[in-house]
C-alpha positions in Angstrom: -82.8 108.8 37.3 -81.5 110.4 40.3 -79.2 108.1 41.0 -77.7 108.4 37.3 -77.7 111.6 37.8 -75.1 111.7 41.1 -73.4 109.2 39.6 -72.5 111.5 36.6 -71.8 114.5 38.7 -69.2 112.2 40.9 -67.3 111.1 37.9 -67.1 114.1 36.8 -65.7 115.2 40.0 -63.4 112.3 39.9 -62.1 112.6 36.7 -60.9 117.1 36.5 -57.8 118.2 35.1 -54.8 118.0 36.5 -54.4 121.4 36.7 -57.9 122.1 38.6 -56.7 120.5 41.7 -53.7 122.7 43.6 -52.3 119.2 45.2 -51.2 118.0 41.8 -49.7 121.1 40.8 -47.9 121.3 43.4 -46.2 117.9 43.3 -45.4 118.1 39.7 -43.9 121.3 39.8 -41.9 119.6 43.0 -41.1 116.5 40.8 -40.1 119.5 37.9 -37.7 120.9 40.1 -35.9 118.3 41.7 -35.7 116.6 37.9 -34.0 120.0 36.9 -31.9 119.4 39.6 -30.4 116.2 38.9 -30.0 117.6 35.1 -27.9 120.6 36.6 -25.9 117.8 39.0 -25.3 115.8 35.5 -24.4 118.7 33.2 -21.9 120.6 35.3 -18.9 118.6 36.2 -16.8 118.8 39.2 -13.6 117.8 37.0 -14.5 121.5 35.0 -15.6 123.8 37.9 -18.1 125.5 35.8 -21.1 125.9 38.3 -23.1 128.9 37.1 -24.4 129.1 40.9 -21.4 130.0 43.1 -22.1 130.4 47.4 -22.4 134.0 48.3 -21.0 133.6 51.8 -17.6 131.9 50.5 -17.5 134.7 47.9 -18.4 137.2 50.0 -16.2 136.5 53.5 -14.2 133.8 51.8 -15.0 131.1 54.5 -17.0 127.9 53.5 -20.5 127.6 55.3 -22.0 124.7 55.6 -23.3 123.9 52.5 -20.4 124.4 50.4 -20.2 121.7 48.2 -23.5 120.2 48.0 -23.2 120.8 44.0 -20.0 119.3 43.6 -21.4 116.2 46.0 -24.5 116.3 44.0 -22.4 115.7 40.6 -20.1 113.4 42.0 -23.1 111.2 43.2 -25.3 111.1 39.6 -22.1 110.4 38.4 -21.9 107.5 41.4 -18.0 108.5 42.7 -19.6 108.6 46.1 -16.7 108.3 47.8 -15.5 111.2 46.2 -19.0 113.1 46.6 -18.3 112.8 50.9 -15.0 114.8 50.4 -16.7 117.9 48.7 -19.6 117.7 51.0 -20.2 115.0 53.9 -24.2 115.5 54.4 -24.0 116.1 50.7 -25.5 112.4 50.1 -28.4 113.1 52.6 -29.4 115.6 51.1 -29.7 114.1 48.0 -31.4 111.6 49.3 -33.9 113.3 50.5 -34.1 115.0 47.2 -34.4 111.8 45.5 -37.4 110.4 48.0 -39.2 113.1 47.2 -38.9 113.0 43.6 -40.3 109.5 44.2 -42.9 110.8 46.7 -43.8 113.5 44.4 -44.6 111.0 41.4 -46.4 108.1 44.2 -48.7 110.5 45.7 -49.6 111.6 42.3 -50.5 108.0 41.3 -52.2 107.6 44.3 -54.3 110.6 44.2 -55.5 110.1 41.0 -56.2 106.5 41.4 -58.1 107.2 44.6 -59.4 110.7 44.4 -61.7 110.1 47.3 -59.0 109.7 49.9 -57.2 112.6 48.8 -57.3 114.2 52.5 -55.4 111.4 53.6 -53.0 111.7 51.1 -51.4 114.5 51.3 -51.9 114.0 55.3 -49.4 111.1 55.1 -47.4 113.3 52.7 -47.1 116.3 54.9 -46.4 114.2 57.6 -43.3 111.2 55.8 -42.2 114.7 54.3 -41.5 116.5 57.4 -40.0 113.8 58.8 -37.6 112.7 56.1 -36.7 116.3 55.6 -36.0 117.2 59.6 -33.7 113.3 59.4 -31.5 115.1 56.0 -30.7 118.7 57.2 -30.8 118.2 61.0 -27.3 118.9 60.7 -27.7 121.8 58.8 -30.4 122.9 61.3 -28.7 122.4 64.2 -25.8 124.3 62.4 -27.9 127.7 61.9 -29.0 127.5 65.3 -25.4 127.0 66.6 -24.3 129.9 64.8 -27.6 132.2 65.7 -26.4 131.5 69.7 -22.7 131.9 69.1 -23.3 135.4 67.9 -25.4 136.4 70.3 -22.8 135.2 72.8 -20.3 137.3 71.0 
């Protein structure tokens, strides 16, 4: 009887909703977002220029940053003109992988975690850590970038 009894109470455990457990909100609104974003990169063509999200620091000083570019890359690349997508933007296809990764990472861990709900812990462990590390390889340039400028105006 008693063990019936824990054995309910575990499944039960096991088997919440979705949305009691802040892990798997979090990666579907992740997996959300970066599907939004590939919908943006496919609507809004390069060929048009009609980008309802401009870069403030071109607009406002009129020089390019860094970024500049990543949406045109972006829509270049779901469109697969790669070649093309490196002229706009030349970390622009990092960044998208890592965009794309993650997407996949989002939907894996999900599988995972709700296949294996006892080894969540490690989960999002391994997730923290491939995340970190995938992210720091796509924008070190852009990191390295901000730091560059942060010690060239102190310098000034």
């Amino acid at each position: 009887m008693i063990l019936y009894s824990r054995k309910n109470k575990s499944d039960q455990r096991s088997h919440q909703k979705l949305t009691d457990r802040p892990y798997y909100i979090i990666n579907i609104v992740f997996a959300g977002v970066i599907v939004l974003m590939l919908i943006y990169s496919g609507i809004f063509s390069p060929e048009k220029n009609n980008y309802p999200v401009v870069c403030i620091h071109e607009r406002l000083t009129g020089v390019t940053c860094f970024s500049c570019g990543l949406s045109h890359s972006f829509s270049l690349i779901v469109r697969g003109r790669i070649e093309e997508a490196y002229e706009w933007n030349q970390y622009g296809m990092r960044v998208f992988l890592f965009f794309f990764a993650q997407l996949l990472f989002r939907l894996d861990f999900l599988r995972l975690s709700l296949k294996r709900p006892e080894n969540i812990k490690q989960l999002i462990i391994y997730d923290s850590i491939a995340s970190l590390i995938i992210f720091l390889i796509s924008f070190w340039p852009f990191i390295t970038n901000i730091f560059k400028d942060l010690f060239a105006s102190f310098a000034v």
